[in-house]
N, C-alpha and C positions, 0 to 999 in steps of 0.2 A: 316466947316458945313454951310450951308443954309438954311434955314426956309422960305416956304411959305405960306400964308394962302389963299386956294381959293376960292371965294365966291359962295354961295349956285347958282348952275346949270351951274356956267364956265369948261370949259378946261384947260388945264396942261399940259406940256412936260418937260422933259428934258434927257438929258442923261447921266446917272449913271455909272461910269468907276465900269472897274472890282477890284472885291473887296471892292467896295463902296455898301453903305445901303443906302437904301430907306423907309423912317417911314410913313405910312398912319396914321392920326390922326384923327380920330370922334372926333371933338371939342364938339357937341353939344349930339350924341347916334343917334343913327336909322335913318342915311344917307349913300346912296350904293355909293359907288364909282365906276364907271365904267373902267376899266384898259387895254391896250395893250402894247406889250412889243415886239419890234424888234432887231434883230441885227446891233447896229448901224453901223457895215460896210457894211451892206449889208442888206438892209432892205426887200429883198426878201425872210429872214430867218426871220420866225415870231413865235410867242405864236400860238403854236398849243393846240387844247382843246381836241382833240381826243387823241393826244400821251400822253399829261398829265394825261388826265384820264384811259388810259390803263394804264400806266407805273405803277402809284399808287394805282390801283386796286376802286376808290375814286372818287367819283363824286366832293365831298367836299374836301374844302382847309383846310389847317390848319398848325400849325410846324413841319414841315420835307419836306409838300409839295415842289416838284421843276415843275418851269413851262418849261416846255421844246416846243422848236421850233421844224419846220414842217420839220428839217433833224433829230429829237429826240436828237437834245444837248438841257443843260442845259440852260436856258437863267438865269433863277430868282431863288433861292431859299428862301424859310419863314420860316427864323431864331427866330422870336418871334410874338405869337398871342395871342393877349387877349380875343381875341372873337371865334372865329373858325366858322368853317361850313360854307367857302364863299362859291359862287356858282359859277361854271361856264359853266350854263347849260342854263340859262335864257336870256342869248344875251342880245344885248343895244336896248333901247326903239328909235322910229323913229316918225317921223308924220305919217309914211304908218302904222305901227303895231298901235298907241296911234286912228285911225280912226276906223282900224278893230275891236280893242279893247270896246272902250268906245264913238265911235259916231262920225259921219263927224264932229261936233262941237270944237275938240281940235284937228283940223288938224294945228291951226295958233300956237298952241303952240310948244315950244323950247323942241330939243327932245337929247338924248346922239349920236347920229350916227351923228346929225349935230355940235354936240361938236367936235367929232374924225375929221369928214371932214375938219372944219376951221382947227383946229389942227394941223392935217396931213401936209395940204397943206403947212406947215410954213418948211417942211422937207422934201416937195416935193411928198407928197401920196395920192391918189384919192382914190375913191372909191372902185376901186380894191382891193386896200391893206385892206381893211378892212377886218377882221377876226371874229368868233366866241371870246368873250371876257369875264375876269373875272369880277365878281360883288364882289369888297370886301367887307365883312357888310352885305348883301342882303340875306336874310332867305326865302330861297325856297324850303321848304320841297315836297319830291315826294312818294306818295301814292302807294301802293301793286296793283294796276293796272294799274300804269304810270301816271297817272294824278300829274300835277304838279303846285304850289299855288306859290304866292307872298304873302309874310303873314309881319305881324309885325315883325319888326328887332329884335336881340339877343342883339345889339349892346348896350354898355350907355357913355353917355360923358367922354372924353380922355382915351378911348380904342386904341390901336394900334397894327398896323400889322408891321413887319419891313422885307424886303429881301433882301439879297444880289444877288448884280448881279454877274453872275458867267463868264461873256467878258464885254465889253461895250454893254451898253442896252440901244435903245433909247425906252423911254414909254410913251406911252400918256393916259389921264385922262379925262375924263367926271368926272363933280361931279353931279351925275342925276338928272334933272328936274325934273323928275316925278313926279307929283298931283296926277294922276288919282286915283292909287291904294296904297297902306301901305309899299312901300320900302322905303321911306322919312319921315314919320309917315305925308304924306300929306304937310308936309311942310319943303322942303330943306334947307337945312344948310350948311357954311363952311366946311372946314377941312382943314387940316394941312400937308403940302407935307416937309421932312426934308433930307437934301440927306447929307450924313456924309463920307469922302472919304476914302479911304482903309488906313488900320491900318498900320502901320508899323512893321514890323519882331519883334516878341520879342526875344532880344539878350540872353544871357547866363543868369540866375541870374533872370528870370523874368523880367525882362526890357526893355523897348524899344528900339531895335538898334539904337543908333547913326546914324546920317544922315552924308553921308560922302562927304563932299565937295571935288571939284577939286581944 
């Protein structure tokens, strides 16, 4: 197992072998995390948000959700949630959207798309590769006539989301800068990346199989 803690507005990767868990930790409460997940052999199989959301009928995430890539296999499934109702409808904040949004004045400010980009690029992905992406934690309730808010998070300190990858998964993190509006509660914070690796066979009896040396 691994633990790492990422500080309030960094980036994150790694790649989580199949059958391995991935824990997202709110150290502090009402911080989004921003998330993409590829197929690490083939990073042209990505988190798709449309097939996810058809498959499950569900705008929102929660346990049982699985995030499925743009051929509809499984990439991720969320085995445990403390908080529910993530979104994955809201996309990652930019300097082009944070201008549109709230004023040419926070165009100098650090945004989640330039989190993914450094990111990316450590495993060879531009800008292309960038996809529609999950907001774990991020409370984005949508209105009876499609109007859709950024509101105060559901979240409270050491809530966790945990998924298994269901092949090797490479994912990358944004932990959101965001000030401008109530996904941060205005002020970013840590969290907590935990990658735990595939369990072993339980043998006859309850047990763990034996690991069987040559």
């Amino acid at each position: 197992m691994t633990a790492v803690t990422v500080p309030a507005r960094a980036p994150w990767s790694a790649v989580i072998p199949a059958g391995g868990l991935l824990t997202v930790t709110d150290l502090h409460g009402n911080q989004a995390v921003d998330f993409l997940a590829y197929d690490a052999h083939d990073t042209a199989v990505r988190y798709s948000a449309p097939d996810t959301i058809q498959a499950q009928g569900n705008i929102f995430l929660t346990t049982g959700s699985v995030l499925l890539s743009t051929e509809h296999t499984p990439l991720m499934t969320v085995v445990a949630d403390g908080c529910g109702g993530h979104d994955t409808i809201a996309g990652a904040c930019s300097k082009e959207s944070n201008t549109l949004r709230y004023g040419h004045h926070t165009w100098s400010q650090h945004a989640c798309v330039e989190n993914f980009l450094a990111e990316g690029a450590r495993w060879g992905l531009g800008k292309r590769d960038l996809v529609s992406n999950v907001n774990w934690y991020m409370n984005v309730p949508v209105e009876d006539d499609g109007t859709l808010g950024i509101v105060d998070g559901r979240s409270a300190p050491g809530l966790e989301v945990v998924l298994r990858a269901e092949t090797d998964v490479l994912v990358l993190v944004s932990n959101c800068p965001q000030i401008n509006n109530p996904c941060n509660g205005f002020d970013p914070t840590p969290v907590r990346m935990t990658v735990t690796g595939p369990q072993p066979p339980e043998a006859p009896g309850g047990t763990a199989a034996a690991e069987v040396r040559g």
